[in-house]
C-alpha positions in Angstrom: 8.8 36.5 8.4 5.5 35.8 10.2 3.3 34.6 7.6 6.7 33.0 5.8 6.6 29.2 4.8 10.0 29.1 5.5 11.2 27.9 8.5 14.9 27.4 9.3 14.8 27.5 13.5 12.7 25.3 15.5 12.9 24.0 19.2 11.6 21.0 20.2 11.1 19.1 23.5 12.2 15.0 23.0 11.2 11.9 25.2 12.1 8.7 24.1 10.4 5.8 25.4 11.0 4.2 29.1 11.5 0.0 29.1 9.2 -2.5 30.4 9.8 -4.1 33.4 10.6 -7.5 33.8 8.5 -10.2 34.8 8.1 -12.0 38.2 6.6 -15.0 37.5 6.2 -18.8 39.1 5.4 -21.5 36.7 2.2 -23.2 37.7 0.3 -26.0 35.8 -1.3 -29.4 37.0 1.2 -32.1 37.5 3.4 -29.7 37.8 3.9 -28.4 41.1 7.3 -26.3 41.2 8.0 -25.1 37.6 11.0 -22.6 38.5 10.9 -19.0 37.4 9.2 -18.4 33.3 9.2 -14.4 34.3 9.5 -12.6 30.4 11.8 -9.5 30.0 10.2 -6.0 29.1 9.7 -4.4 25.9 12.1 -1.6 24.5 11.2 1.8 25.1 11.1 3.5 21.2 13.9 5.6 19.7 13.5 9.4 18.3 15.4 8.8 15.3 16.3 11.8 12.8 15.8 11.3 9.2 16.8 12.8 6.5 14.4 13.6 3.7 14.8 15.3 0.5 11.1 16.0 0.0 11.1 18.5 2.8 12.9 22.0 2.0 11.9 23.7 5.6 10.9 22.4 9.4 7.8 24.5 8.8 6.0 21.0 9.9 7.7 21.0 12.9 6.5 24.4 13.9 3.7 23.5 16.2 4.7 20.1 16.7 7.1 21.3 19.6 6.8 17.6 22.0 7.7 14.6 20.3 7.6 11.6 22.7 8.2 7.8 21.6 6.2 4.7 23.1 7.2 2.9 26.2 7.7 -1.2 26.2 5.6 -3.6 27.4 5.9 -5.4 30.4 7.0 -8.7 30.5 4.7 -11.9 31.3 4.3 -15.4 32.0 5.9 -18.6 29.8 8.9 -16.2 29.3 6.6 -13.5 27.0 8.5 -10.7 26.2 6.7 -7.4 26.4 6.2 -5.5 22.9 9.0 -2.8 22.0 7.7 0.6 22.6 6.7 2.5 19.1 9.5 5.0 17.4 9.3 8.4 16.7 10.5 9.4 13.6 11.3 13.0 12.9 11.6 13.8 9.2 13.6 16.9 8.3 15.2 18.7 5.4 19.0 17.5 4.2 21.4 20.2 5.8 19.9 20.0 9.4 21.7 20.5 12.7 20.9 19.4 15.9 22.0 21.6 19.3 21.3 20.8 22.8 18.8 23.3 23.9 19.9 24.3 27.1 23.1 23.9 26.7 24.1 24.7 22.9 26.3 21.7 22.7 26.4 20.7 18.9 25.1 16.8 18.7 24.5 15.6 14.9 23.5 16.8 11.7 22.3 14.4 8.6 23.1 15.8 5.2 22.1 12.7 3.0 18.8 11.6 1.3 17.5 8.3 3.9 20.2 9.3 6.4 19.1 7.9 10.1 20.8 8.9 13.4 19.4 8.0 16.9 18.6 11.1 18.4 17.6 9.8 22.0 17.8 6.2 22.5 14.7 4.1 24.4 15.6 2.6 27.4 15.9 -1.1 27.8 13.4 -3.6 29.0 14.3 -5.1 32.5 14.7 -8.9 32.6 12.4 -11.1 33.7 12.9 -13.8 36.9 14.1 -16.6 34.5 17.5 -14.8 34.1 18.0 -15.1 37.8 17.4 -18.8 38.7 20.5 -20.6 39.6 21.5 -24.1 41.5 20.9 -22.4 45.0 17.9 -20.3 43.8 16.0 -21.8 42.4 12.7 -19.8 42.6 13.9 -15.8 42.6 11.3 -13.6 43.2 12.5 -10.7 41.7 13.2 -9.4 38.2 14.3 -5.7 37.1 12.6 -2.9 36.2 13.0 -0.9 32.8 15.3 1.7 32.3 13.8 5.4 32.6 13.5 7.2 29.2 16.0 10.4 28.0 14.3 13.8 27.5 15.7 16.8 26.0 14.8 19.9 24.2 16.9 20.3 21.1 17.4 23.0 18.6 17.3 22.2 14.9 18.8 24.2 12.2 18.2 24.2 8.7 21.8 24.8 6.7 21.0 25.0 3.0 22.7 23.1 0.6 24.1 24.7 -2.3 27.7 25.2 -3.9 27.9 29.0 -4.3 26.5 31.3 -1.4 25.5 35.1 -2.9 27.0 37.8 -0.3 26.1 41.6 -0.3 24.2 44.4 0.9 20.7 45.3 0.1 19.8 45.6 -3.7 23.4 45.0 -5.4 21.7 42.7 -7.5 21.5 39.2 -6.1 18.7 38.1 -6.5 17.8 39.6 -10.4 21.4 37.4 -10.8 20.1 34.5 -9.3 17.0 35.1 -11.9 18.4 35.4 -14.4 21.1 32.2 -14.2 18.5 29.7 -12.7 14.6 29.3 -12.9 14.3 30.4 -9.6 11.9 33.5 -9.1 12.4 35.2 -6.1 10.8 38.7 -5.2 12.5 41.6 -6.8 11.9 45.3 -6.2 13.7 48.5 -5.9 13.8 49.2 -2.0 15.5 47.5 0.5 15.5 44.2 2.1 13.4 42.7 -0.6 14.5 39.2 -0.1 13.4 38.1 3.7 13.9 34.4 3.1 16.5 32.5 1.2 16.5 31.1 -2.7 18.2 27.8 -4.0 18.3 27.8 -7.9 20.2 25.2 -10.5 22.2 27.2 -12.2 23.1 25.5 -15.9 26.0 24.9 -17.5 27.7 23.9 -20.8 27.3 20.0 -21.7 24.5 19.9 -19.6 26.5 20.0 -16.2 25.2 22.7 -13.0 25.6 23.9 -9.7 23.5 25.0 -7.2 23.4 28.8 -6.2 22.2 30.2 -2.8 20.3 34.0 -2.4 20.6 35.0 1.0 18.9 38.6 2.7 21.0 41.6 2.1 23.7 42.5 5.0 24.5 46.0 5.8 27.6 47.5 8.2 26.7 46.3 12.2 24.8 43.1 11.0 26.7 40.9 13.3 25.4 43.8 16.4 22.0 43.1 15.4 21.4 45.7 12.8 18.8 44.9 9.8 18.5 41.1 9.5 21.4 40.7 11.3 23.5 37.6 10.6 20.5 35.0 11.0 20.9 33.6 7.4 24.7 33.5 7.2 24.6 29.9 8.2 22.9 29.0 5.1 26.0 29.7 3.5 28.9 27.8 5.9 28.3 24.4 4.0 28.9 26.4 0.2 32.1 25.6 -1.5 32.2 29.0 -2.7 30.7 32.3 -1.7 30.2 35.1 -4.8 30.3 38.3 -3.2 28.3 41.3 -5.2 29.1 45.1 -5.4 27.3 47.4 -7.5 28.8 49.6 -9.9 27.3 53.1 -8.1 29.0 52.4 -5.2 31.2 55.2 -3.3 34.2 52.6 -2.8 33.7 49.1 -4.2 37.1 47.6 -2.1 35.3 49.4 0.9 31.7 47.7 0.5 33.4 44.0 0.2 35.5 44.6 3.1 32.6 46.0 5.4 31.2 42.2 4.0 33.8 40.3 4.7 34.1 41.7 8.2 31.1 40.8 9.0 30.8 37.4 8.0 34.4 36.8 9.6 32.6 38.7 13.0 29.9 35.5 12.5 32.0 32.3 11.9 35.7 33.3 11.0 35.8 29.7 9.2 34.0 31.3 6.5 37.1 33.3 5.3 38.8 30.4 4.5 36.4 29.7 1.6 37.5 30.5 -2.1 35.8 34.2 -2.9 34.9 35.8 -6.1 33.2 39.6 -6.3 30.7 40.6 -9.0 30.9 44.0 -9.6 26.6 44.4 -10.8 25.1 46.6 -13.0 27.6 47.6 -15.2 25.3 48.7 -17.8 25.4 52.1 -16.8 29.7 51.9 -17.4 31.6 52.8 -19.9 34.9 51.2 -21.0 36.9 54.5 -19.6 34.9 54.1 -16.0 35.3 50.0 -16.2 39.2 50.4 -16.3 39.2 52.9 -13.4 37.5 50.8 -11.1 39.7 47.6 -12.0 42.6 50.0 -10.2 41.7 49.6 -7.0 39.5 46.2 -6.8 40.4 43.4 -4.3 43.0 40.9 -4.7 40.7 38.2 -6.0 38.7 37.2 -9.0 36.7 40.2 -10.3 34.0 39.6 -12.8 31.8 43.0 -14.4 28.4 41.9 -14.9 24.9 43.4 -16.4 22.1 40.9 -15.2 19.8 43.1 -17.2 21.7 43.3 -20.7 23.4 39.8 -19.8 26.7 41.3 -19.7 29.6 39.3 -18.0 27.0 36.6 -17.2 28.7 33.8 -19.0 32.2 34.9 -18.1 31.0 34.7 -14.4 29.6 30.9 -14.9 33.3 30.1 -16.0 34.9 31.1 -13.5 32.7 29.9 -10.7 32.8 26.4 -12.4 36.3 26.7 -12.8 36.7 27.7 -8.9 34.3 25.0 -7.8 36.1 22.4 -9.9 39.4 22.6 -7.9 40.0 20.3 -5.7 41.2 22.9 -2.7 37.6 24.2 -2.6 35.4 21.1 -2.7 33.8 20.9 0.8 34.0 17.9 2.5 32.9 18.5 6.1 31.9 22.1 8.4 32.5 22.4 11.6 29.4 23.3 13.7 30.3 25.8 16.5 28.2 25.4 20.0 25.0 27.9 19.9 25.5 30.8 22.8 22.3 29.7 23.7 21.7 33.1 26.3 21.4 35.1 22.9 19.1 32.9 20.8 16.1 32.9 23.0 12.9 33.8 21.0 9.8 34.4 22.7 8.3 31.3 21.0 10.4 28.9 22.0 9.1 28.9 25.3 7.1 26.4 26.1 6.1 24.0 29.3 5.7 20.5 29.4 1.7 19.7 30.4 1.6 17.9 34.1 0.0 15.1 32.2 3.2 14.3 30.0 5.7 14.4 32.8 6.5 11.2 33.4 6.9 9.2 36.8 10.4 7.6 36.5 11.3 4.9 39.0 15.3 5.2 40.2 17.4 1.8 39.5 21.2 1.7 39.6 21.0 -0.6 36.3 24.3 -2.8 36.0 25.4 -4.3 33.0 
């Protein structure tokens, strides 16, 4: 994964802007002696606002951008000026992103949609200037406020892929010659393990011109969710699919064996995922015969079981039927995920350590503000 475009984990340290403080001005002017208070308020600090955007596929650009700070407001002046609002930081990301609390793990937003904005950490406001204070028994207040102090926070941002069926198995059981051969996708393919280190999206078509999308995730073997192999890094690419395809091939010892070794181990990462409609693909079957194809269907899980030949093409259409058919009820159509907390004491990576620069830590004066 080191010299991999594809980026799916990032950390990054946030400052939003700190307000301008209010002005303390006198009015002053020939002929006019005593002109009361004119003090301007101060500028809004700037936002860092998350946006999503369906141009980027990866936060491979926010790699080594890991401090994003927004601008701080002007200060307030004389004739009632107000100070200029502090510039915003927008962070552009992929659709499917999700936002954790760095230090604590505490899931905070996610945007899913083409143009969708959230407020990630507000600017502070500007303080007001003397002219908000006058009043019939003062008439000249010399004071005005300052500007609220800015938020920080170093946030963890996860890429979840968007697709409608996730493809599930161990190494080499054919997911990604499937995912070849049904889409125009083209990912690596070879004949030793662990092949694909990154994940695949492909459109898969469809009769009348309809399609889905279809997601190839890394190969997981037995003790994944211990650390073993990839482990279960990439299984989160698959919690927002409607419909997760598992694949066995046919030269397995125990077929009903191999998908319950899976399905443990994606129940060990987020047992939400069992809930999910399931379909196996029993793979190269080219090397069957009609008398071995009816001794495996004897003892195959309780759920839909397609045999398929991604070389010869066998099965292939019977198996885009039936995931459109399972997609297309209305009991599988995903509406909304639910994001568990990070356990944030077993995701630390060595470079997502990092230290703010003396120069970028910011002075903040203390004010009990009061609405």
């Amino acid at each position: 994964m080191a010299g991999s475009n594809f980026v799916d984990y990032v950390k990054i340290h946030c400052r939003s802007g700190k307000g301008g403080a209010g002005s303390m001005h006198l009015h002053r002017e020939k002929f006019i002696t005593k002109g009361g208070p004119d003090g301007g308020d101060g500028g809004r600090g700037g936002h860092i606002i998350l946006r999503a955007n369906r141009n980027y596929w990866t936060l491979l650009h926010l790699k080594f951008s890991r401090h994003i700070f927004a601008g701080h407001g002007g200060h307030g002046g004389a004739s009632r000026s107000f100070g200029k609002d502090g510039e915003d930081q927008i962070i552009e990301v992929p659709c499917g992103t999700v936002v954790f609390d760095a230090d604590t793990g505490e899931y905070l937003c996610e945007v899913t949609e083409d143009g969708q904005e959230l407020i990630l950490l507000k600017g502070g406001r500007g303080g007001l200037g003397n002219w908000h204070f006058r009043s019939a028994t003062n008439q000249t207040p010399r004071y005005a406020q300052p500007g609220e102090p800015a938020e920080e926070r170093s946030v963890i941002m996860e890429l979840k892929l968007l697709a409608d069926v996730g493809l599930v198995g161990f190494p080499n059981a054919g997911k990604s010659t499937l995912l070849s051969v049904v889409s125009a996708a083209k990912p690596k393919i070879a004949d030793y393990l662990f092949t694909t280190l990154e994940p695949n999206l492909g459109i898969v078509s469809y009769r009348d011109n309809r399609s889905f999308v279809m997601a190839d995730i890394p190969g997981i073997i037995e003790g994944a969710s211990e650390g073993r192999g990839l482990g279960l890094r990439f299984l989160r690419h698959i919690e927002r699919n409607a419909l997760l395809l598992f694949m066995v091939p046919a030269d397995s010892n125990d077929i009903r064996s191999e998908y319950e070794i899976l399905l443990n181990e994606i129940k060990q990462f987020n047992p939400e995922l069992l809930d999910k409609q399931r379909v196996l693909a029993i793979t190269k079957c080219d090397m069957l015969d009609e008398e071995l194809t009816a001794a495996l269907k004897e003892d195959l899980p309780d759920v839909p079981c397609i045999f398929i030949s991604s070389v010869t093409g066998q099965g292939i259409q019977e198996l885009k039927d039936c995931l459109w058919q399972e997609l297309n009820k209305e009991e599988n159509k995903v509406t909304t995920i639910t994001h568990r907390n990070l356990d944030v004491n077993h995701r630390v990576r060595e470079e997502d350590e990092f230290e703010l620069d003396e120069a970028d830590e910011g002075d903040y004066e203390e004010y009990d503000w009061e609405e």
